[in-house]
PDB file as gemmi writes it, atoms N, CA and C in Angstrom:
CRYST1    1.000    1.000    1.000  90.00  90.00  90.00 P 1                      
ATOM      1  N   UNK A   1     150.432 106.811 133.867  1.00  0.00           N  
ATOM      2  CA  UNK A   1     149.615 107.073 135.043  1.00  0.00           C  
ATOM      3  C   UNK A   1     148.232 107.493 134.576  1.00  0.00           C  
ATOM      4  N   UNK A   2     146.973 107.131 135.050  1.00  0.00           N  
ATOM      5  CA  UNK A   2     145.738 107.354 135.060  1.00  0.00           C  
ATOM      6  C   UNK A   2     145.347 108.574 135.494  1.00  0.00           C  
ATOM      7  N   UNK A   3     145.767 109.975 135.156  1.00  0.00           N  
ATOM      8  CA  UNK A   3     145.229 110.953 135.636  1.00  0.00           C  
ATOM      9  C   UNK A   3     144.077 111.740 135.248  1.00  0.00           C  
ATOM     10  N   UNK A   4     143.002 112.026 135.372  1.00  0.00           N  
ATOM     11  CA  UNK A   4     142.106 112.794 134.780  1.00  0.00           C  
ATOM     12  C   UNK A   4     142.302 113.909 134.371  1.00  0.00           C  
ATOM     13  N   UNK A   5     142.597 114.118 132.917  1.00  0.00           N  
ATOM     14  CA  UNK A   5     142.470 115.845 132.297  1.00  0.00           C  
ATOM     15  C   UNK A   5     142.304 116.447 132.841  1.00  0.00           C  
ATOM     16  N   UNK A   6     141.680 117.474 134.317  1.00  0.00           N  
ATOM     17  CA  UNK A   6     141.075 118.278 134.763  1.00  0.00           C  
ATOM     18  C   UNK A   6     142.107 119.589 135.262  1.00  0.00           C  
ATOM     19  N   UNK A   7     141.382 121.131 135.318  1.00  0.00           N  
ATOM     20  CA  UNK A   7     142.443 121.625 136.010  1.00  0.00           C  
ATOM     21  C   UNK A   7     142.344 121.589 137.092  1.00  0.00           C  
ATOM     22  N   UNK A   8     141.737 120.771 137.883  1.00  0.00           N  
ATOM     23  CA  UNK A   8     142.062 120.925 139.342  1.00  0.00           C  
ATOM     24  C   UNK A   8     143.550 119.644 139.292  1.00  0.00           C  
ATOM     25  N   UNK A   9     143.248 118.631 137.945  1.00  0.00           N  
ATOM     26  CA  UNK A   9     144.276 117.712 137.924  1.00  0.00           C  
ATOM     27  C   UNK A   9     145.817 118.341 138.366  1.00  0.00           C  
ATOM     28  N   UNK A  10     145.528 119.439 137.687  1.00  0.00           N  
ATOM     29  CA  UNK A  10     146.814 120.603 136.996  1.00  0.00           C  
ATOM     30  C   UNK A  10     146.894 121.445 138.263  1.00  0.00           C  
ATOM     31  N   UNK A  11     146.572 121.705 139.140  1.00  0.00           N  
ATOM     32  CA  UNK A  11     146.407 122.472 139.681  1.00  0.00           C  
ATOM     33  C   UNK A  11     147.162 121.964 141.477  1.00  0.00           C  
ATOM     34  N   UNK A  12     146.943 120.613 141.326  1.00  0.00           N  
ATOM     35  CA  UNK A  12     147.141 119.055 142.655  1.00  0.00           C  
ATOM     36  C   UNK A  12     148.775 119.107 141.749  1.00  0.00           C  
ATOM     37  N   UNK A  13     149.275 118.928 140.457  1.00  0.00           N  
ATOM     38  CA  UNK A  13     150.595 118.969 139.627  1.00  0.00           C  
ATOM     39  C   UNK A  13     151.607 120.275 140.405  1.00  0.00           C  
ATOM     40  N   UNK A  14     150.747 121.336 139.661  1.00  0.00           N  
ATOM     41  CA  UNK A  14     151.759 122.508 140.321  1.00  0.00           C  
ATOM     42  C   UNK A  14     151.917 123.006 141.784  1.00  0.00           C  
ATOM     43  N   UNK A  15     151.307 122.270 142.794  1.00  0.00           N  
ATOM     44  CA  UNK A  15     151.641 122.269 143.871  1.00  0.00           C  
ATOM     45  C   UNK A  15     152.380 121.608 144.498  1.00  0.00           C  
ATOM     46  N   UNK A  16     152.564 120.414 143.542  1.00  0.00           N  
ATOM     47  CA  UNK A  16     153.790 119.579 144.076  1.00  0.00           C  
ATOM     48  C   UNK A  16     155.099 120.206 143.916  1.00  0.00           C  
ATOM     49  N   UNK A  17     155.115 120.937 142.764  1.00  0.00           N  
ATOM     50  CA  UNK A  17     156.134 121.735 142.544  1.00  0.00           C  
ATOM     51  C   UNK A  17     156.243 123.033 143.716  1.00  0.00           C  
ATOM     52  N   UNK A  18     155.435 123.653 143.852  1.00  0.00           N  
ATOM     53  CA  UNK A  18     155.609 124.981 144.474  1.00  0.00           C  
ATOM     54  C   UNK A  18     155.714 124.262 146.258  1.00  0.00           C  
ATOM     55  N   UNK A  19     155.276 123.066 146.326  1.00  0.00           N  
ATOM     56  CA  UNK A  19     155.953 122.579 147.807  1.00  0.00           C  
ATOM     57  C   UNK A  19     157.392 122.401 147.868  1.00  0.00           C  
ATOM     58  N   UNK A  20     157.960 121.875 146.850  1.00  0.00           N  
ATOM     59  CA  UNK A  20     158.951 120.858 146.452  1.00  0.00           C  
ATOM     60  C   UNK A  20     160.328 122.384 146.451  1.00  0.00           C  
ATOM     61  N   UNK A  21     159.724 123.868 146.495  1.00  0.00           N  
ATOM     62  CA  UNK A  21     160.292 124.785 146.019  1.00  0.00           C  
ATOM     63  C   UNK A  21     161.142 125.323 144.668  1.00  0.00           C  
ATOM     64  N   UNK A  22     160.127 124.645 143.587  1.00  0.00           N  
ATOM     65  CA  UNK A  22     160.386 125.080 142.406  1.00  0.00           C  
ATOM     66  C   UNK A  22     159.474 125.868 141.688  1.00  0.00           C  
ATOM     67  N   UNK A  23     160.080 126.802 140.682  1.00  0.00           N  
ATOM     68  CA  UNK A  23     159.402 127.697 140.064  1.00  0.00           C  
ATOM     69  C   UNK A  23     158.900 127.515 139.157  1.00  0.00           C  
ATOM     70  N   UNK A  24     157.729 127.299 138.829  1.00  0.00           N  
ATOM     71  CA  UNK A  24     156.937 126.766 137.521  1.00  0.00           C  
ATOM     72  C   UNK A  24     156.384 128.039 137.120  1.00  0.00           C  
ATOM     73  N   UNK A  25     157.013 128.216 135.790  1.00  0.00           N  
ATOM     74  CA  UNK A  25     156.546 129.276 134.802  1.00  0.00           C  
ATOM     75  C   UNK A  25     156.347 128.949 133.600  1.00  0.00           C  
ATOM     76  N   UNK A  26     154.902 129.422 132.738  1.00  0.00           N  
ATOM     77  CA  UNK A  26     154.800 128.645 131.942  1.00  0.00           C  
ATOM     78  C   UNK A  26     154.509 130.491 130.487  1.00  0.00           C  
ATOM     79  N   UNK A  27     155.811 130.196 129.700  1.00  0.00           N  
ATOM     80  CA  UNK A  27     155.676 130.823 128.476  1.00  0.00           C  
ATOM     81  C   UNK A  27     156.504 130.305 127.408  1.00  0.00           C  
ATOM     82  N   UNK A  28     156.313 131.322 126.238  1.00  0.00           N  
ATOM     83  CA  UNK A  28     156.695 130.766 124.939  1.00  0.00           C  
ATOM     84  C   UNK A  28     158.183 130.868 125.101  1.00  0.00           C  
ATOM     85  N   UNK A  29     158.550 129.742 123.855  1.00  0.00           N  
ATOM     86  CA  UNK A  29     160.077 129.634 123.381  1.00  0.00           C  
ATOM     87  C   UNK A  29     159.832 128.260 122.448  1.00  0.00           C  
ATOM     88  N   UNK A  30     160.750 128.455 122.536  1.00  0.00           N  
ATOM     89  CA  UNK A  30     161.365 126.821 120.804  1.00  0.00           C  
ATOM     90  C   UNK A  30     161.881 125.933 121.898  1.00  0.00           C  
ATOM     91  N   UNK A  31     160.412 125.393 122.766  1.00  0.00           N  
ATOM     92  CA  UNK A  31     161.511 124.173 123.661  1.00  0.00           C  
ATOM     93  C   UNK A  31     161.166 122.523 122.481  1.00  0.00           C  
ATOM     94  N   UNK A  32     162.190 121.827 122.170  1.00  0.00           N  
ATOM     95  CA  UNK A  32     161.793 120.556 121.709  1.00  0.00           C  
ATOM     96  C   UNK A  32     160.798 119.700 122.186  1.00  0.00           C  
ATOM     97  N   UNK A  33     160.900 119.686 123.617  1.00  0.00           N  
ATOM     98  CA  UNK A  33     159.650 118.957 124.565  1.00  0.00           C  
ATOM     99  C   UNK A  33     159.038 119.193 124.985  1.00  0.00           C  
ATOM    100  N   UNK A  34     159.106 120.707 124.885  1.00  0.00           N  
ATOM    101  CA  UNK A  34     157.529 121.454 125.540  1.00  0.00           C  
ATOM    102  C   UNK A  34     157.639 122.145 126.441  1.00  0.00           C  
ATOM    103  N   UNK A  35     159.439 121.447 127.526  1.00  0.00           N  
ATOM    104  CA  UNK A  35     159.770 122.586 128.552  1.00  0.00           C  
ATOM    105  C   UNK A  35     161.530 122.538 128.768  1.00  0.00           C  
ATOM    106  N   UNK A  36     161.187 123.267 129.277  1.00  0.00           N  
ATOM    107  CA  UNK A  36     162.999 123.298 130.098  1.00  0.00           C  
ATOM    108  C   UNK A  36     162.990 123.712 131.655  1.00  0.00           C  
ATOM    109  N   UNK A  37     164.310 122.731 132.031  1.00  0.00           N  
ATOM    110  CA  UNK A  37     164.560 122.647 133.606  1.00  0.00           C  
ATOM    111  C   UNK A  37     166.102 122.962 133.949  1.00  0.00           C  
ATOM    112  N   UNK A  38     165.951 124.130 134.520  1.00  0.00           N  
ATOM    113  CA  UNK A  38     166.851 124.580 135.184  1.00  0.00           C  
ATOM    114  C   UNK A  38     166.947 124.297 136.639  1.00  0.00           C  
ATOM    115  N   UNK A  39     167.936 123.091 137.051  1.00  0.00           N  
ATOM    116  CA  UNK A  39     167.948 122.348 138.146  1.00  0.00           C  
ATOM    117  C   UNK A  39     168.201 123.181 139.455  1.00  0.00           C  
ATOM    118  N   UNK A  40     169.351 123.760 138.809  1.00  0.00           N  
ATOM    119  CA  UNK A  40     170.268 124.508 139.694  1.00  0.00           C  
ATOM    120  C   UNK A  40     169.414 125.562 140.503  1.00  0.00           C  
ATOM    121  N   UNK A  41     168.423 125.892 140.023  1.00  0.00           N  
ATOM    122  CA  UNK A  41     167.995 127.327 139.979  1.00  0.00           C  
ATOM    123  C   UNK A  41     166.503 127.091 140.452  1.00  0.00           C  
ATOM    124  N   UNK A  42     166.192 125.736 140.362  1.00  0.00           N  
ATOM    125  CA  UNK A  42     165.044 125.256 140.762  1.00  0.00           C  
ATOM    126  C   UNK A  42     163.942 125.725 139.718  1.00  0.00           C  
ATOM    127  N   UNK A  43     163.855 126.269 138.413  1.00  0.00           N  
ATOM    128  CA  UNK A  43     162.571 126.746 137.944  1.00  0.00           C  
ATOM    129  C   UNK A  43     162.263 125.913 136.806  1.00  0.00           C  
ATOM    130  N   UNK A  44     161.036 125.542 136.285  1.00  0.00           N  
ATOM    131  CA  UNK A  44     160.885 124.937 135.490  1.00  0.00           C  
ATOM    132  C   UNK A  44     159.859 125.617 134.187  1.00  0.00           C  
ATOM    133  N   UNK A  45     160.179 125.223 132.685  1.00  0.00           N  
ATOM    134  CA  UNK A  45     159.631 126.794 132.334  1.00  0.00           C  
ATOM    135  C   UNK A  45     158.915 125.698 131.222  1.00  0.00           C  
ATOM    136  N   UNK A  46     157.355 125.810 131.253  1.00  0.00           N  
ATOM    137  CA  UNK A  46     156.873 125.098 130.039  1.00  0.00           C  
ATOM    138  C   UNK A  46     156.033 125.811 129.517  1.00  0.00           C  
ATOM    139  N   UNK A  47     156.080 125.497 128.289  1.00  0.00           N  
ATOM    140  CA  UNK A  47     155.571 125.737 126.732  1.00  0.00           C  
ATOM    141  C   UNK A  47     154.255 126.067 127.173  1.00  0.00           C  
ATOM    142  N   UNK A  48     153.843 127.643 127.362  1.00  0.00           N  
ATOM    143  CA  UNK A  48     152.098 127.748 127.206  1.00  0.00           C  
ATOM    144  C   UNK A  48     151.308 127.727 126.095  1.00  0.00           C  
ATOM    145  N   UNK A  49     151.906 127.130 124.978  1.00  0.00           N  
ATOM    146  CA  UNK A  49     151.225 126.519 124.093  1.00  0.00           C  
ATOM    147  C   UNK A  49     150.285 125.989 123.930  1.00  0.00           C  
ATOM    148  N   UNK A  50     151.043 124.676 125.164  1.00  0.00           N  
ATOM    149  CA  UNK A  50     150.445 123.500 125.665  1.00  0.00           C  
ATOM    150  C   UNK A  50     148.828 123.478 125.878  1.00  0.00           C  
ATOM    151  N   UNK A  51     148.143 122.302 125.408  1.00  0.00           N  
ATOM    152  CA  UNK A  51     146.894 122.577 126.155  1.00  0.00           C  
ATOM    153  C   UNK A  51     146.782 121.766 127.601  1.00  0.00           C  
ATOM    154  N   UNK A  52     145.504 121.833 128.021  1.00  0.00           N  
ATOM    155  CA  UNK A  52     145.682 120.926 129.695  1.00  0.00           C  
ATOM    156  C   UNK A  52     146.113 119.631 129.379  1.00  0.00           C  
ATOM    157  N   UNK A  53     145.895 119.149 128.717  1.00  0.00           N  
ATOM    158  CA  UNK A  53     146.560 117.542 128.965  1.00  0.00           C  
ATOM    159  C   UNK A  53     147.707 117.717 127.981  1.00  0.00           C  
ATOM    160  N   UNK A  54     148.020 118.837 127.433  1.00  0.00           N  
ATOM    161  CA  UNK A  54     149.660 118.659 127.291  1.00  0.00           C  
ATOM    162  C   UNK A  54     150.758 119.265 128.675  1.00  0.00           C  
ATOM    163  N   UNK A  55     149.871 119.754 128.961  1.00  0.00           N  
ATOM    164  CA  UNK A  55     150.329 120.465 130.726  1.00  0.00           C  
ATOM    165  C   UNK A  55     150.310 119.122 131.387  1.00  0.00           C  
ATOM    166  N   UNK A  56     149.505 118.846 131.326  1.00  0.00           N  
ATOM    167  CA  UNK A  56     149.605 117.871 132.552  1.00  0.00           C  
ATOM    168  C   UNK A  56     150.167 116.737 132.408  1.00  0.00           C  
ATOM    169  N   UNK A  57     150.450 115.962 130.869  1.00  0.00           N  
ATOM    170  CA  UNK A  57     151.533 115.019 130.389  1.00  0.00           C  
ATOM    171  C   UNK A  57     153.192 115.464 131.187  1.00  0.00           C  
ATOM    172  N   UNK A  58     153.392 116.997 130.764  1.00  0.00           N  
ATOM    173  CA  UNK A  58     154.790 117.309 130.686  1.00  0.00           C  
ATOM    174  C   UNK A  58     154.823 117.381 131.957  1.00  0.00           C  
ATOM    175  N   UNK A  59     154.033 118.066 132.910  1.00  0.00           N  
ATOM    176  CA  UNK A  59     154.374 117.959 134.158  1.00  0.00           C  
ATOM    177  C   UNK A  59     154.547 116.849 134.942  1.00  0.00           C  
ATOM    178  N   UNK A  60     153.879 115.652 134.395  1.00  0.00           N  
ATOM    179  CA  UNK A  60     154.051 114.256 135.022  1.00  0.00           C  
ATOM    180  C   UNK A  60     155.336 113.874 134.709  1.00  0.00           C  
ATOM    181  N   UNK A  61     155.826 113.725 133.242  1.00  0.00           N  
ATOM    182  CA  UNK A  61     157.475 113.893 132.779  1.00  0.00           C  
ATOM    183  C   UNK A  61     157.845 113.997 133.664  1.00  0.00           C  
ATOM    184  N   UNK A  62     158.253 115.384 133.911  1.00  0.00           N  
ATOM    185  CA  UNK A  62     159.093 116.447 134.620  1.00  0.00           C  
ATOM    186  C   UNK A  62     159.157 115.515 136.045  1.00  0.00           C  
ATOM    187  N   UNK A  63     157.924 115.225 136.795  1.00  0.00           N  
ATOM    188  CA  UNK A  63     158.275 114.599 138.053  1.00  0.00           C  
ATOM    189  C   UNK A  63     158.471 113.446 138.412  1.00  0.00           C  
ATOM    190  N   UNK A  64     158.760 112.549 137.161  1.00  0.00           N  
ATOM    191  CA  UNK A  64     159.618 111.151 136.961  1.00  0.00           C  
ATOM    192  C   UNK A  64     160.994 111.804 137.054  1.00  0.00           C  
ATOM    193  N   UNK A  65     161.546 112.451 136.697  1.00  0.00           N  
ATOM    194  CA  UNK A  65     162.526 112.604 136.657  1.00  0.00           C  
ATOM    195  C   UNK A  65     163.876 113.567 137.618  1.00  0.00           C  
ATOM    196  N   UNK A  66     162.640 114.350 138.133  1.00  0.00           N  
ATOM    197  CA  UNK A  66     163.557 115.610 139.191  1.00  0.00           C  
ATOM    198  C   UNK A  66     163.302 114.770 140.388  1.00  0.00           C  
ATOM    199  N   UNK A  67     164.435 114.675 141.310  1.00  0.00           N  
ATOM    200  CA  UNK A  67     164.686 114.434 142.888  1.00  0.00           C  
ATOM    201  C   UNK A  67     164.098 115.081 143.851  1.00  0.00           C  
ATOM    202  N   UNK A  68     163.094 115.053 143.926  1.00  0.00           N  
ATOM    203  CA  UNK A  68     161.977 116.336 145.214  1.00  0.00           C  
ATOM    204  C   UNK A  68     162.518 115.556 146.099  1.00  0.00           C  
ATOM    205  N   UNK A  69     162.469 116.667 147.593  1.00  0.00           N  
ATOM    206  CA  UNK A  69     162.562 116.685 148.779  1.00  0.00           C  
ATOM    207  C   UNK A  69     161.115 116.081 149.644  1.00  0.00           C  
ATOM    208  N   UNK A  70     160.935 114.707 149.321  1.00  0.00           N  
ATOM    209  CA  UNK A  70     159.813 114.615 149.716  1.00  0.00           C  
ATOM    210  C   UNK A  70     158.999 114.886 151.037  1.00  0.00           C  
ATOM    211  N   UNK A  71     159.731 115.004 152.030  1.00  0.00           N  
ATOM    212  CA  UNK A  71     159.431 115.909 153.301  1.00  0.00           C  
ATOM    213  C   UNK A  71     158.588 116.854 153.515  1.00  0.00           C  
ATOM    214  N   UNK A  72     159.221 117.999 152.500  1.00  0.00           N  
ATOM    215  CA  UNK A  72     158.625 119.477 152.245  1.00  0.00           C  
ATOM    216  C   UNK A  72     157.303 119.067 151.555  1.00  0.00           C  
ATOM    217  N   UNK A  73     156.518 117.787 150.813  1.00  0.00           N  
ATOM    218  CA  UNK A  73     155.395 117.933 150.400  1.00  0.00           C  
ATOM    219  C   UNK A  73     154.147 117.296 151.151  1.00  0.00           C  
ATOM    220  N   UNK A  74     152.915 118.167 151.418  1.00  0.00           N  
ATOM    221  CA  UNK A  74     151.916 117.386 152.069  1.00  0.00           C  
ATOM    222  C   UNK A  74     151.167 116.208 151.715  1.00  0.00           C  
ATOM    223  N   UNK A  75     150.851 115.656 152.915  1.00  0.00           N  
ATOM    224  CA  UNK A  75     150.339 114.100 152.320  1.00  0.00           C  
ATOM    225  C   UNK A  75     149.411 113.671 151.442  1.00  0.00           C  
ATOM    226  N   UNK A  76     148.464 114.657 150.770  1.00  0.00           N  
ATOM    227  CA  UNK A  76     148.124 114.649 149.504  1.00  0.00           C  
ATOM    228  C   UNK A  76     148.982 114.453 148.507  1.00  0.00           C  
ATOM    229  N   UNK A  77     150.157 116.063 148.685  1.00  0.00           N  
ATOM    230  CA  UNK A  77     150.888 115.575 147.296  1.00  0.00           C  
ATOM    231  C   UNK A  77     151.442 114.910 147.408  1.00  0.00           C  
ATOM    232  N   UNK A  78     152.506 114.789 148.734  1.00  0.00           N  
ATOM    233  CA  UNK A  78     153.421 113.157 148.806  1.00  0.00           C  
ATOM    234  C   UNK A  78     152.520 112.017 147.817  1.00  0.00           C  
ATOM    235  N   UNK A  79     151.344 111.736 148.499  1.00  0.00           N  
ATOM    236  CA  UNK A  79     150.777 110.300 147.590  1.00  0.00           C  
ATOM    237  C   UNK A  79     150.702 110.625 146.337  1.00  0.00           C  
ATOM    238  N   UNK A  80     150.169 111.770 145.850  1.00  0.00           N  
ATOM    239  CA  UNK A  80     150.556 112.075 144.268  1.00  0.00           C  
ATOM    240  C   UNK A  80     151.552 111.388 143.684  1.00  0.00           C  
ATOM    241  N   UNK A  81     152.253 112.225 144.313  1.00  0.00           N  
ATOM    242  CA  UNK A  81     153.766 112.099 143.760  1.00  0.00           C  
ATOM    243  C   UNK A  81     154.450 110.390 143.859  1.00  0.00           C  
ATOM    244  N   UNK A  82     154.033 109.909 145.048  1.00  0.00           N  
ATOM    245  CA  UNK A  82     154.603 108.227 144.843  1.00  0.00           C  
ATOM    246  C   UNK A  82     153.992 108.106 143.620  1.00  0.00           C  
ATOM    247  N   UNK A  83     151.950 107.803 143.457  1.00  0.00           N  
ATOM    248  CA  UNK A  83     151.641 106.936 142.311  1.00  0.00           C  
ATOM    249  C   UNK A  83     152.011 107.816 141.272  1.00  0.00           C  
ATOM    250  N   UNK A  84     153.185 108.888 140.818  1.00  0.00           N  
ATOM    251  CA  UNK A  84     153.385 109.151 139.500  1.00  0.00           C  
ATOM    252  C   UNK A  84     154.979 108.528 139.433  1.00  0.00           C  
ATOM    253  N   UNK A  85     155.708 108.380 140.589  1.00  0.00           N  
ATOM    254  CA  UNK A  85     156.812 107.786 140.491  1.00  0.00           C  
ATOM    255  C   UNK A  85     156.944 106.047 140.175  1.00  0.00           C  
ATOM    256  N   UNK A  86     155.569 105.401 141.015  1.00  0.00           N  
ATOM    257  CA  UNK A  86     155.561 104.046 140.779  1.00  0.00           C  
ATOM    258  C   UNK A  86     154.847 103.956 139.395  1.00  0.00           C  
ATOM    259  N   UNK A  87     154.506 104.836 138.494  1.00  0.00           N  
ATOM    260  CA  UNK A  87     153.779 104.182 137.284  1.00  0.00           C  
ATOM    261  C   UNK A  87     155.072 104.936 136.396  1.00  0.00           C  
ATOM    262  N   UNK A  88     156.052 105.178 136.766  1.00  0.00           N  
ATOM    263  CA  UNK A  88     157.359 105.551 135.700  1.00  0.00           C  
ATOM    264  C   UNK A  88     158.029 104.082 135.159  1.00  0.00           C  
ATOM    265  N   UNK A  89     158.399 104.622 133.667  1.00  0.00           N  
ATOM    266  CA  UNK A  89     158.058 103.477 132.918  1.00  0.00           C  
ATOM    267  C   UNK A  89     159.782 102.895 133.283  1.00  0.00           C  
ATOM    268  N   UNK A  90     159.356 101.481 133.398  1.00  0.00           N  
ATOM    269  CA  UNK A  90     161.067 100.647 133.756  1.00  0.00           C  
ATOM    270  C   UNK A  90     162.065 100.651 132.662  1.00  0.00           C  
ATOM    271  N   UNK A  91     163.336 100.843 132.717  1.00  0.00           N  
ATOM    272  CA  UNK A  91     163.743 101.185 131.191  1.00  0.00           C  
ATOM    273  C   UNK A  91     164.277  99.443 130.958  1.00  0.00           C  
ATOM    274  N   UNK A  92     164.394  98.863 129.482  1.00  0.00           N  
ATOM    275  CA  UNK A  92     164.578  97.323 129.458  1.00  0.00           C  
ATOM    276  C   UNK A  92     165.531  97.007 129.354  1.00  0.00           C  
ATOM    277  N   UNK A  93     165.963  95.957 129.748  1.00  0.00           N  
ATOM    278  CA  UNK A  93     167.536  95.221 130.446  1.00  0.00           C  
ATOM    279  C   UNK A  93     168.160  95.812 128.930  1.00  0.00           C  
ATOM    280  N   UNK A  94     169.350  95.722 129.096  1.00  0.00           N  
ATOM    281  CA  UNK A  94     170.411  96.345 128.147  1.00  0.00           C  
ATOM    282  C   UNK A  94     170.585  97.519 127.739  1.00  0.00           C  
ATOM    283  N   UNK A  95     169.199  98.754 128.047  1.00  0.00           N  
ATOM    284  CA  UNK A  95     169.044  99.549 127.087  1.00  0.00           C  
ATOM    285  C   UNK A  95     169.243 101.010 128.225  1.00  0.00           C  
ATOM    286  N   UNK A  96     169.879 100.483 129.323  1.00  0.00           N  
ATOM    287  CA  UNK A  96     169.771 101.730 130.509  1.00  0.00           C  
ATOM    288  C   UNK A  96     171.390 102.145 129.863  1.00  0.00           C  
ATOM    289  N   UNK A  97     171.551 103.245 130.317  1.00  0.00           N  
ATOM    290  CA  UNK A  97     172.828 103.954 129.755  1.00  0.00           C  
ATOM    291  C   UNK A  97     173.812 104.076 131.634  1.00  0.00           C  
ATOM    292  N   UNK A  98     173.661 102.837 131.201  1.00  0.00           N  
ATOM    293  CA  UNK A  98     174.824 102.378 132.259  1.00  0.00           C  
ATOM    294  C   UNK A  98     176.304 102.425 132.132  1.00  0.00           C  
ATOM    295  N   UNK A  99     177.168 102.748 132.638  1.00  0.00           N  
ATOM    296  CA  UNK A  99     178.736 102.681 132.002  1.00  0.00           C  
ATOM    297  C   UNK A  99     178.879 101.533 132.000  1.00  0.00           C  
ATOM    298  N   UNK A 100     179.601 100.704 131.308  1.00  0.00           N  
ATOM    299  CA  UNK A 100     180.589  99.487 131.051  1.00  0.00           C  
ATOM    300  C   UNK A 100     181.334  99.320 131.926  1.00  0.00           C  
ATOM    301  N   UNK A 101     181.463  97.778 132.351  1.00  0.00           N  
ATOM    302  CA  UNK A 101     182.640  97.571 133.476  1.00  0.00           C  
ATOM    303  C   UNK A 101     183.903  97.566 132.487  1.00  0.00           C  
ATOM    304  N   UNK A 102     185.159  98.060 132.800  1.00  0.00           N  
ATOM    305  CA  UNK A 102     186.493  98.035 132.144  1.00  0.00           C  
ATOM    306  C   UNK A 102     187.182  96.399 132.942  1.00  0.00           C  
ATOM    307  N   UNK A 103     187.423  95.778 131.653  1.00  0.00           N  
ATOM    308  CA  UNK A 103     188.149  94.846 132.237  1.00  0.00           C  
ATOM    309  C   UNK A 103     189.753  95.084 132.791  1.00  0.00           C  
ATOM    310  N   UNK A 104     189.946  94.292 133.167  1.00  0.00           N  
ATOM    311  CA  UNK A 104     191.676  95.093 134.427  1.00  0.00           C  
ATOM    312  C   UNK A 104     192.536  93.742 132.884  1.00  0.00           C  
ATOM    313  N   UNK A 105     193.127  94.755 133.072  1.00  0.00           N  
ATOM    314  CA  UNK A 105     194.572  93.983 131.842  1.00  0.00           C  
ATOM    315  C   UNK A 105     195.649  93.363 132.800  1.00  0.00           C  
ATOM    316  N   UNK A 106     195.448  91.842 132.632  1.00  0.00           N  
ATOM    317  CA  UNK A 106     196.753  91.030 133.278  1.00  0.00           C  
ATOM    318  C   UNK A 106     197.989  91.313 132.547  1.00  0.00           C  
TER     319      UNK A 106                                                      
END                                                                             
């Protein structure tokens, strides 16, 4: 997705979240990717390490992948949020972690 570095970029990001009713907190730990998501619990906790465009990479991540309530977000972020869902990358034929059909034993 084409987003501009900016913190207002970052700023249009964490409101999608705080509509969406998740908790974005951002401090240290040994995350491998920079953050961790606790679904259940709704909070999402990233690496303030990070600089702004590592903030704003991981947060784009993060919202390819979590199920928002798109309802609860206003029509700013709603459209956000589509063009970061329609520029999520397609995964390539064979390589989706699909289960196997079981063949039936005659």
């Amino acid at each position: 997705m084409n987003i501009k570095i900016t913190p207002n970029s970052l700023t249009k990001l964490e409101k999608i979240f705080e509509e969406a009713k998740y908790v974005l907190r951002f401090e240290k730990g040994s995350f491998l990717s920079g953050y961790c998501i606790l679904e259940h619990k709704k909070v999402v906790v990233i690496n303030k390490f990070l600089n702004l465009e590592g903030r704003i990479n991981t947060l784009i991540d993060i919202l390819t992948t979590l199920p928002l309530e798109e309802e609860a977000l206003t029509a700013e972020s709603h459209k956000l949020y589509k063009q970061i869902q329609a520029s999520k990358p397609v995964p390539e034929a064979g390589t989706e972690d699909a289960p196997e059909e079981e063949e039936a034993a005659e």
